[in-house]
LOKOL-602957 format. One record per residue (C-alpha): x, y, z; residue number from 0. Coordinates in nm, 3 decimals, decimal comma. Each point is the difference from the previous one (the first is absolute). Layout:
<pts>
PT | X | Y | Z | NUM
...
</pts>
This chain:
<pts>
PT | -1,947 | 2,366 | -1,366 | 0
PT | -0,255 | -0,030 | 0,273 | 1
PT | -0,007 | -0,408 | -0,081 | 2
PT | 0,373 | 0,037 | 0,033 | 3
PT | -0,010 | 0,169 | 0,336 | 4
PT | -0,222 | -0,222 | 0,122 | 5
PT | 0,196 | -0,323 | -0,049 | 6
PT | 0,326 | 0,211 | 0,111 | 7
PT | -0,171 | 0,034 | 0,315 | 8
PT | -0,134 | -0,365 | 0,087 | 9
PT | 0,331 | -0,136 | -0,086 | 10
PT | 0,135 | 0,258 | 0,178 | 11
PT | 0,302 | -0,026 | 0,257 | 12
PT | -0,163 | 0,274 | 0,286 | 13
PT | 0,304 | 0,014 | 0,265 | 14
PT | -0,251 | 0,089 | 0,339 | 15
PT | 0,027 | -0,025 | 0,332 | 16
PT | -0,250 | 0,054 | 0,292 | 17
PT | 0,038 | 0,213 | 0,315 | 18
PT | 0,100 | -0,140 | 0,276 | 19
PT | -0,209 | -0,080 | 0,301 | 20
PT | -0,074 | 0,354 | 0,149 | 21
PT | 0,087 | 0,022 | 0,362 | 22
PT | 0,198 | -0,366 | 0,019 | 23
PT | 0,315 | 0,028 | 0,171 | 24
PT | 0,327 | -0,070 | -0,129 | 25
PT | -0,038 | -0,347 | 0,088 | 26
PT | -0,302 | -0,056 | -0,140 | 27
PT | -0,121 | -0,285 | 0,256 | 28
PT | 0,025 | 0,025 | 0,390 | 29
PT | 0,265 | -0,217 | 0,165 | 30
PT | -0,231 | -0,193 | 0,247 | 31
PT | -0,244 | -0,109 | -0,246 | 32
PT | -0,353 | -0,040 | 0,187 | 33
PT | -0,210 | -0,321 | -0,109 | 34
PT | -0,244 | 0,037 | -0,289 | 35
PT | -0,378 | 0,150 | 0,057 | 36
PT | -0,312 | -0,255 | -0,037 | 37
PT | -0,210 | 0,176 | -0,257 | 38
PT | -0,300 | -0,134 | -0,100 | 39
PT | 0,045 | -0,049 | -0,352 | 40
PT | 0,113 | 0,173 | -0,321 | 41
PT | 0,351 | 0,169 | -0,046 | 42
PT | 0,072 | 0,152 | 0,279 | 43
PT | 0,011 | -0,343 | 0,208 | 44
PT | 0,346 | -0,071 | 0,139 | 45
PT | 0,168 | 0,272 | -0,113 | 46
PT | 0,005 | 0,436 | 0,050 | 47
PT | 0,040 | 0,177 | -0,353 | 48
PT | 0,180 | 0,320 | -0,045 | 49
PT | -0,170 | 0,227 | -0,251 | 50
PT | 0,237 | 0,185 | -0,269 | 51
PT | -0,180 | 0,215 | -0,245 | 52
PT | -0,235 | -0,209 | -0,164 | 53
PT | 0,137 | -0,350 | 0,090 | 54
PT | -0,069 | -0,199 | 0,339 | 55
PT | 0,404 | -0,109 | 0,078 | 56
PT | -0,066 | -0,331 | 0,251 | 57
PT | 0,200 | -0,022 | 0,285 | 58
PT | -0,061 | -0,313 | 0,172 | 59
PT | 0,038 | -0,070 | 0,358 | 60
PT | 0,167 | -0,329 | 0,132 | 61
PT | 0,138 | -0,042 | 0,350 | 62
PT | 0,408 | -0,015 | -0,035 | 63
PT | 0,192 | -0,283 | 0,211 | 64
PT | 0,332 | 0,096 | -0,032 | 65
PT | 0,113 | -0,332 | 0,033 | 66
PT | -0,137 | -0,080 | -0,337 | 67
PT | 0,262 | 0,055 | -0,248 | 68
PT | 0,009 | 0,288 | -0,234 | 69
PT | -0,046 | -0,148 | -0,326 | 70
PT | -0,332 | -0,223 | 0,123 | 71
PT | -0,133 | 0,260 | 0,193 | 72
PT | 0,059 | 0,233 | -0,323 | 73
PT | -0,151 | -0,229 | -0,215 | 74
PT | -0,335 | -0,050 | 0,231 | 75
PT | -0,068 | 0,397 | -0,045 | 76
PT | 0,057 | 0,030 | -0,376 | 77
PT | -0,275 | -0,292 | -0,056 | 78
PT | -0,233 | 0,175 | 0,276 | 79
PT | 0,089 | 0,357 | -0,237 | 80
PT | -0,015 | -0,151 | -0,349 | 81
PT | -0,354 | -0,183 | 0,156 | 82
PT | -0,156 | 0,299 | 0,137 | 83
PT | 0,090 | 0,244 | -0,340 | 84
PT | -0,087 | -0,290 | -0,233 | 85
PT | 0,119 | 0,160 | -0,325 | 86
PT | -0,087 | -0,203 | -0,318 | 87
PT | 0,409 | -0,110 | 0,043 | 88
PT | 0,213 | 0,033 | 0,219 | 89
PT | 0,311 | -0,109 | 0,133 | 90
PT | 0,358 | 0,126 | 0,209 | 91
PT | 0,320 | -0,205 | -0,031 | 92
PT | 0,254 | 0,045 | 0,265 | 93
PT | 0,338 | -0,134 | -0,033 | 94
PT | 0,348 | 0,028 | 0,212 | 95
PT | 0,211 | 0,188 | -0,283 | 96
PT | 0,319 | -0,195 | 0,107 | 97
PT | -0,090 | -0,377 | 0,034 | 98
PT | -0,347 | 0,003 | -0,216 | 99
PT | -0,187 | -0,130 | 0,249 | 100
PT | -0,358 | 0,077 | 0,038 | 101
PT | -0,085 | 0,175 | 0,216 | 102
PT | -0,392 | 0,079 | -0,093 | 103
PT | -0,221 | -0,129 | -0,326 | 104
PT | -0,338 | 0,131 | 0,093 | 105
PT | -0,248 | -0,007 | -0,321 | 106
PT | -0,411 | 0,063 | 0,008 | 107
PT | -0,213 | -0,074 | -0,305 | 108
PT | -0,327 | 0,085 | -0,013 | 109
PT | -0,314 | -0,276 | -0,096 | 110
PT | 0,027 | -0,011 | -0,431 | 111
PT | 0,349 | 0,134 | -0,014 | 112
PT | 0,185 | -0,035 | -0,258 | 113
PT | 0,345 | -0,153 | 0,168 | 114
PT | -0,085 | -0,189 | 0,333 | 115
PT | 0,376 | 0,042 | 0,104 | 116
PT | 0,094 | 0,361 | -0,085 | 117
PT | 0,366 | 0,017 | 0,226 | 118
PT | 0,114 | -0,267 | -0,287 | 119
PT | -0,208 | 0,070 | -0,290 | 120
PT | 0,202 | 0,194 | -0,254 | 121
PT | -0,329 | 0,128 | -0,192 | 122
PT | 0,038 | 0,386 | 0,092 | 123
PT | 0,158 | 0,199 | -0,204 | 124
PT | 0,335 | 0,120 | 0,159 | 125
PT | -0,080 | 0,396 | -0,071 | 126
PT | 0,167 | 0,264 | 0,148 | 127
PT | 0,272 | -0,291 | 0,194 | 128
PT | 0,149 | -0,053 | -0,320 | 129
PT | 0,202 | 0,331 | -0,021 | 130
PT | 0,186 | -0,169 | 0,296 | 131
PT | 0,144 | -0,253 | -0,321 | 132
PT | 0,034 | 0,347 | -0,225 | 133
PT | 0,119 | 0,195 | 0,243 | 134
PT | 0,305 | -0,310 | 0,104 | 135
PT | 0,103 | -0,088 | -0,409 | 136
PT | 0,044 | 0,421 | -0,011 | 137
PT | 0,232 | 0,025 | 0,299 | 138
PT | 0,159 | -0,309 | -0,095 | 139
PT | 0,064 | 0,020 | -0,355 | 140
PT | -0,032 | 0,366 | -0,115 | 141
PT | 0,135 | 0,349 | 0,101 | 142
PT | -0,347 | 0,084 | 0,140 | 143
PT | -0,013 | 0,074 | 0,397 | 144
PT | -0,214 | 0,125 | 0,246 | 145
PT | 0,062 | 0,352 | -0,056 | 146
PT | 0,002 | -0,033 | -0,359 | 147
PT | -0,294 | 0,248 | -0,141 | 148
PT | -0,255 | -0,040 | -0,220 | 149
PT | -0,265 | 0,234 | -0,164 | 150
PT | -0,351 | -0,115 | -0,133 | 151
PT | -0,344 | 0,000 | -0,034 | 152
PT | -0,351 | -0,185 | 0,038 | 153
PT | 0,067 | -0,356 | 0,028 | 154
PT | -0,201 | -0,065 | 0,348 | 155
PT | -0,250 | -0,220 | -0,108 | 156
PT | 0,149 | -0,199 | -0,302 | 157
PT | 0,302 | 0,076 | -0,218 | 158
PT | -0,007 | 0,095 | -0,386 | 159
PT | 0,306 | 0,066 | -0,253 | 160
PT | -0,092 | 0,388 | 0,068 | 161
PT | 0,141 | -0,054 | 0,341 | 162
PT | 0,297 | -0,186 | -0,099 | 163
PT | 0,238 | 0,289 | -0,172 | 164
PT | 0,075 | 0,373 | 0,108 | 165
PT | -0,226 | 0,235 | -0,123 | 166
PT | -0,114 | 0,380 | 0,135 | 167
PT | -0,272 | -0,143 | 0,210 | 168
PT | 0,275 | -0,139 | 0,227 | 169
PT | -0,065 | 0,270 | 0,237 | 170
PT | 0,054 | -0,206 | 0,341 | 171
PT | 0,318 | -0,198 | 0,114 | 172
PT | 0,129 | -0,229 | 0,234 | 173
PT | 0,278 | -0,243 | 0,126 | 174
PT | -0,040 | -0,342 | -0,038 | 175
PT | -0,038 | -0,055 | 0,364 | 176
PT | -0,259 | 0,265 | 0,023 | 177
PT | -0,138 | -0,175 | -0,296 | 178
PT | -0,020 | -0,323 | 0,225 | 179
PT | -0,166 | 0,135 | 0,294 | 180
PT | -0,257 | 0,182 | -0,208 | 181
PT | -0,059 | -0,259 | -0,253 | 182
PT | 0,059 | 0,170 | -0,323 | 183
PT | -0,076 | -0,226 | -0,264 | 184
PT | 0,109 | 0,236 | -0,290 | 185
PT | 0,349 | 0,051 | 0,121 | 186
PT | 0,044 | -0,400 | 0,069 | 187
PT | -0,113 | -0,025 | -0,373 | 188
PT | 0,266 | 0,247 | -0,160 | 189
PT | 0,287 | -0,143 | 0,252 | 190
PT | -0,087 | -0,336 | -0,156 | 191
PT | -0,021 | 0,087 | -0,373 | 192
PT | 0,327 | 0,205 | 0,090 | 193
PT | 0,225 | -0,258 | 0,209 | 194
PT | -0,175 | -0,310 | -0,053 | 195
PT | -0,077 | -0,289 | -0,203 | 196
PT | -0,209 | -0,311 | 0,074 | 197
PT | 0,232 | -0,239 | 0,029 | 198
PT | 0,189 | 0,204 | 0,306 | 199
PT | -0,316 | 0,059 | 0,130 | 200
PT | -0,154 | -0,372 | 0,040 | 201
PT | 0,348 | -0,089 | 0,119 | 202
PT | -0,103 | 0,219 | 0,251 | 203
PT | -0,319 | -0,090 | 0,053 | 204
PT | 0,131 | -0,360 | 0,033 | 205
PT | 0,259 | 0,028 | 0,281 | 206
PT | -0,228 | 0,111 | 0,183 | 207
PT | -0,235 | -0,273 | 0,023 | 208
PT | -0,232 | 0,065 | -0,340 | 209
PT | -0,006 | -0,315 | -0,205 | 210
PT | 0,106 | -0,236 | 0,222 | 211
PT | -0,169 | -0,229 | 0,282 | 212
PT | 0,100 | 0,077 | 0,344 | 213
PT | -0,042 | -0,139 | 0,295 | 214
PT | -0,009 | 0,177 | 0,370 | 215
PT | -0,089 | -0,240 | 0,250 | 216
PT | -0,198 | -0,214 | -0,204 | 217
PT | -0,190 | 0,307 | -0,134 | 218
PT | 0,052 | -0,072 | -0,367 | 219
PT | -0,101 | 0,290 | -0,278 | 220
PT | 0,115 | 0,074 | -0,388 | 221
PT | 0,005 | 0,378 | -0,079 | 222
PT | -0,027 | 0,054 | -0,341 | 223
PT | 0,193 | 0,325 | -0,240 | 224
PT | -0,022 | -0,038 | -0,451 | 225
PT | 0,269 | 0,172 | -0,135 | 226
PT | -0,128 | 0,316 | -0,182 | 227
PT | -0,025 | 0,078 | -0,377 | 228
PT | 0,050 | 0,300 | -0,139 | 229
PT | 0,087 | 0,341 | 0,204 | 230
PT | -0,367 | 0,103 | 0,110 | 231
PT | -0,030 | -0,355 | 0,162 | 232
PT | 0,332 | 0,035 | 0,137 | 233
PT | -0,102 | 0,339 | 0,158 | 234
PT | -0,377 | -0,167 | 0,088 | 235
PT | 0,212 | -0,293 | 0,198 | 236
PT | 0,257 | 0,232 | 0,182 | 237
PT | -0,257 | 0,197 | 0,144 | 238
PT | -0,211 | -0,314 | 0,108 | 239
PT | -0,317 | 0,008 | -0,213 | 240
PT | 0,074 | -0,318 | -0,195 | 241
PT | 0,215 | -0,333 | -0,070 | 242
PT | 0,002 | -0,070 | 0,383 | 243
PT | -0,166 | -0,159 | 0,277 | 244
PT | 0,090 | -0,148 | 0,360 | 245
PT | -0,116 | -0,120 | 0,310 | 246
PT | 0,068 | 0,157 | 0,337 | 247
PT | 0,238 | -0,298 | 0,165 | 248
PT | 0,187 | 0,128 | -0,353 | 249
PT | -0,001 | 0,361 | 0,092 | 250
PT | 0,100 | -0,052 | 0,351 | 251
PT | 0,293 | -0,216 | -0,155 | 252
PT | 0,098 | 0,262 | -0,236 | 253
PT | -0,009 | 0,230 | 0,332 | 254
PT | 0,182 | -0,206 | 0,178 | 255
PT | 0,307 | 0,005 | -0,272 | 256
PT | -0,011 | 0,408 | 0,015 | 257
PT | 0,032 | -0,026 | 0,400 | 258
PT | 0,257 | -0,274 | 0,008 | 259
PT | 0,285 | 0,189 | -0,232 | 260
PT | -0,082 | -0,122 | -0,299 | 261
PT | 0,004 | -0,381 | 0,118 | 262
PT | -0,315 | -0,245 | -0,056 | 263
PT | -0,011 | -0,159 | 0,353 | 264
PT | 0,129 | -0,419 | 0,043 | 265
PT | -0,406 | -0,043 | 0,119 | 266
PT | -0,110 | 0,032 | -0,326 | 267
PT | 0,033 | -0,235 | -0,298 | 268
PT | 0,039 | 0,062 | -0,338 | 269
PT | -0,174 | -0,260 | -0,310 | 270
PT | 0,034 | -0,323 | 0,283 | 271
PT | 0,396 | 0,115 | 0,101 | 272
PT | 0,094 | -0,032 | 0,325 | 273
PT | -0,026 | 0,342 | 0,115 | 274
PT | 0,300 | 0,198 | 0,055 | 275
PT | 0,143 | 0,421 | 0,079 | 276
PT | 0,035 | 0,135 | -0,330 | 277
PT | 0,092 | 0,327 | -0,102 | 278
PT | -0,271 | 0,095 | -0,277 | 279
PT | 0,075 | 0,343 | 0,011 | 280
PT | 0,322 | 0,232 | 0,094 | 281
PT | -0,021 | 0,161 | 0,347 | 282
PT | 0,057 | 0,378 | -0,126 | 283
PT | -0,341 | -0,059 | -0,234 | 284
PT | -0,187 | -0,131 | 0,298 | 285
PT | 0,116 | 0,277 | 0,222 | 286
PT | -0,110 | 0,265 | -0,254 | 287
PT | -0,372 | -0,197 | -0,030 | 288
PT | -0,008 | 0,057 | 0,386 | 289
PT | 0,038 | 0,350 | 0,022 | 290
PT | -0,284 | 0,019 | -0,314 | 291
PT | -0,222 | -0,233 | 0,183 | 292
PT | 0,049 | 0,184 | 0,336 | 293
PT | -0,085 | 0,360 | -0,217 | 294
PT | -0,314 | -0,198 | -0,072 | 295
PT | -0,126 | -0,044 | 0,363 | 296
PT | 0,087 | 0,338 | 0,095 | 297
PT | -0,069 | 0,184 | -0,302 | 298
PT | -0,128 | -0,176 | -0,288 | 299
PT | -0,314 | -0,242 | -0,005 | 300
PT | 0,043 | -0,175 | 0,304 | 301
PT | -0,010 | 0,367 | 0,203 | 302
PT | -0,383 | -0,039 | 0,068 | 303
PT | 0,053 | -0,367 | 0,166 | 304
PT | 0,396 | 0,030 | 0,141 | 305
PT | 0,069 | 0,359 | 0,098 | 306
PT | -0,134 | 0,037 | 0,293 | 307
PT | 0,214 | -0,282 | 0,126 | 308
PT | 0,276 | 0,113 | 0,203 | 309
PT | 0,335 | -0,177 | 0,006 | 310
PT | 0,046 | 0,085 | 0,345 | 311
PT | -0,319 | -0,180 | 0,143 | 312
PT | -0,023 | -0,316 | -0,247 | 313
PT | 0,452 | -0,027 | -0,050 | 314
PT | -0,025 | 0,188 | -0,392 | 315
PT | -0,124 | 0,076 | -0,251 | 316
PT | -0,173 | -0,246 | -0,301 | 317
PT | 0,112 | -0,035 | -0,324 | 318
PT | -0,267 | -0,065 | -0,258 | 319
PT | -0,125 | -0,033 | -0,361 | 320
PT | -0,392 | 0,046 | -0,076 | 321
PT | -0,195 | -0,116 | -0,303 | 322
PT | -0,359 | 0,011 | -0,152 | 323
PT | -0,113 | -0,109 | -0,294 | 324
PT | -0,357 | -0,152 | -0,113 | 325
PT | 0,044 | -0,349 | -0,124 | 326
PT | -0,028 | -0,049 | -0,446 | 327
PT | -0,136 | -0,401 | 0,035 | 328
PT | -0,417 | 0,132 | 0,006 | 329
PT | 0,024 | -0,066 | 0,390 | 330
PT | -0,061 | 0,352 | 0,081 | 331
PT | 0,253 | 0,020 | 0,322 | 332
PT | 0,124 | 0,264 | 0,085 | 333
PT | 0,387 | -0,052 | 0,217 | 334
PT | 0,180 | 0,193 | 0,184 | 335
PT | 0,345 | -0,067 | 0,172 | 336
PT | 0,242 | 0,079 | 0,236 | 337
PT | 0,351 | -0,195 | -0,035 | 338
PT | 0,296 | 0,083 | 0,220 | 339
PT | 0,201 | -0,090 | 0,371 | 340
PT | 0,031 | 0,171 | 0,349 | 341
PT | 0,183 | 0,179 | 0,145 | 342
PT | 0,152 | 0,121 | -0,290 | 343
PT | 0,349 | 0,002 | 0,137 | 344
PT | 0,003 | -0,321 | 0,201 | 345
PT | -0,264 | -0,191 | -0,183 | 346
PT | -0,168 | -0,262 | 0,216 | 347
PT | -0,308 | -0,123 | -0,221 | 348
PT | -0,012 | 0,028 | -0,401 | 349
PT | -0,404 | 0,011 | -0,100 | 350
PT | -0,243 | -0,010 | -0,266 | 351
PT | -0,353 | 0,164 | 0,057 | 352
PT | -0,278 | -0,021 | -0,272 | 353
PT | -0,365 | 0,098 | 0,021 | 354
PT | -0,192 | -0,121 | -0,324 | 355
PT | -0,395 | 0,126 | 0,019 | 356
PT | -0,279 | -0,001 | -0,245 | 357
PT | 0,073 | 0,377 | -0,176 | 358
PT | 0,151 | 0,239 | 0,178 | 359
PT | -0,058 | 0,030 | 0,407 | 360
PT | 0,086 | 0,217 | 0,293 | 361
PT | 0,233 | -0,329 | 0,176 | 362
PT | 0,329 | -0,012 | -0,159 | 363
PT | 0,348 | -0,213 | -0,010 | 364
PT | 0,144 | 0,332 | 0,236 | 365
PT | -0,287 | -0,060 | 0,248 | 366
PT | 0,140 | -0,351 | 0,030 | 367
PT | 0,341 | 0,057 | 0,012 | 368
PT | -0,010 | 0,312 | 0,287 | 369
PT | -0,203 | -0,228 | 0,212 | 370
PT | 0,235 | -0,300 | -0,046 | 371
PT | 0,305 | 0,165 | 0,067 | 372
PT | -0,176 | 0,185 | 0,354 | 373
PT | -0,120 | -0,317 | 0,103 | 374
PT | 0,368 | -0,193 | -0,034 | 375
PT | 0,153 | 0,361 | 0,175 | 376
PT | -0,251 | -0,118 | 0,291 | 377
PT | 0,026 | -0,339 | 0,045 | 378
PT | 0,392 | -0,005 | -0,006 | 379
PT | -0,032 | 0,310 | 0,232 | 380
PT | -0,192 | -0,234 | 0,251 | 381
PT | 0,281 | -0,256 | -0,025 | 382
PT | 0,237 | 0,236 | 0,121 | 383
PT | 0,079 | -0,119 | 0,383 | 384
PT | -0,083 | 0,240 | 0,282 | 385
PT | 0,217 | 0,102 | 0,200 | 386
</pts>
């Protein structure tokens, strides 16, 4: 049993998220941005750091011309952040939910690592992101909704048949879009067993973007999902321990489809096609996933990083997806994600954050994402003419 534990745990899928910087302001970053400090050496040159609990959050300082535009000047302080917290990978994918353009690729990986090119490199496991492809072949092909309620028990770490049927130790319950915001890996298990089978869910999987090679401005990437065997494999997949893996361009693409109705943008092409609007998904499934992946930044897993955001100051709220999971392939990385678009209503930019370090650390995918989405609130809020 303790053996058992033990392996539960290292693969485990551990949905955290860090505090956010205490103090900060809403906006993270201050609108006139003063030029960087000379330091004399080690980490702190260039660049002032933000402490949050254990974890040293950079924040570096570059001088703002407002007559650079957005997307450049965007681009230059995502290197400079991805530089300064030099995780083992890392990597943030912006793109314009509506055309596919991109709008930001910004990747760091450190001497040794294990993928030089992590924003295209579709070697981490997909985790916790893949309940966005559960959660879309329930709305779209079963009774199962949002508010639909399920009990159940254990299942945080790792799933086993135990979890997959109704038995007395069912003792807590929630909705499946509570379920989404909080990450609950048993209840994603019994809705599959229930509602699913494999062959619905890979079709899934595969309109949006797993399985095929796509291409986003030249980016190019292959996500990859195996159709499951068996019901505990099917329950394993839905809940995003196994069978899948992606690359961030990938997850900001399968963002993008959520934010855009339902339609994969003309920017990006599909197996060498000439790209071109398709609808992937129908627009009452991708308006449900909103509202779960807006529950998520305001009171699921992405609270910590997205709720002190507000919609007034930065024009909404975000709507988001996180995932961790420790990688099976002997590599010993440890990932963490955060998919989604913003503002949640209006979306503007579709993303992809991922943070891949050697065991687990204090820096995470949320880290990335907050500070992302702050700095592209201040930079467009500098391009704003004056009156």
């Amino acid at each position: 049993m303790k053996a058992r534990l033990l392996t539960a745990l290292a693969v485990g899928l551990l949905i955290t998220a860090g505090d956010l910087i205490p103090g900060a302001s809403a906006l993270g970053v201050p609108e006139v941005v003063a030029a960087p400090r000379k330091a004399a050496g080690g980490a702190r040159g260039g660049h002032r750091a933000a402490r949050v609990g254990r974890a040293v959050i950079p924040s570096p300082s570059l001088p703002d011309d407002p007559s650079t535009p957005l997307a450049q000047a965007w681009s230059q302080r995502m290197d400079a952040f991805l530089k300064s917290a030099r995780p083992f990978h890392g990597a943030f994918v912006a793109i314009d939910p509506s055309t596919g353009k991109v709008l930001v690729s910004s990747e760091y990986a450190a001497p040794g690592a294990r993928y030089p090119h992590p924003a295209t490199t579709a070697g981490f496991p997909a985790a916790s992101i893949f309940k966005i492809v559960t959660s879309s072949a329930l709305l779209e092909n079963t009774s199962v909704g949002p508010g639909t309620t399920t009990c159940y028990h254990g299942g945080s770490s790792w799933l086993d048949a135990s979890h997959l049927v109704d038995n007395r130790r069912d003792r807590a319950c929630r909705t499946l879009s509570s379920a989404f915001a909080h990450s609950t890996n048993a209840i994603f298990g019994k809705l599959a067993v229930k509602h699913l089978d494999p062959d619905v869910l890979m079709r899934t999987a595969e309109a949006l973007g797993f399985n095929h090679d796509l291409d986003v401005g030249g980016l190019r990437t292959r996500s990859t999902a195996r159709k499951a065997h068996g019901n505990l494999e099917l329950a394993r997949m839905a809940a995003g321990f196994v069978n899948a893996s992606m690359s961030p361009l990938a997850g900001a693409v399968m963002a993008a489809i959520v934010a855009n109705g339902g339609v994969r943008p003309a920017g990006i092409s599909v197996d060498g096609k000439p790209g071109q609007a398709e609808q992937v998904l129908r627009a009452d499934t991708v308006e449900r996933l909103r509202g779960m992946m807006m529950e998520t930044s305001s009171g699921g897993t992405g609270t910590k990083y997205f709720g002190g955001m507000p919609s007034r100051s930065n024009g909404g709220r975000v709507a988001v997806k996180s995932g961790t999971l420790n990688s099976r392939d002997g590599s010993g990385l440890f990932n963490t994600w955060m998919v989604g678009f913003f503002p949640a209503n209006k979306p503007e930019i579709a993303f992809a954050a991922l943070v891949s370090t050697n065991g687990p650390g204090p820096f995470k995918a949320g880290h990335l994402a907050r500070w992302a989405l702050e700095t592209f609130v201040t930079l467009k809020k500098n391009r704003v003419p004056r009156s």
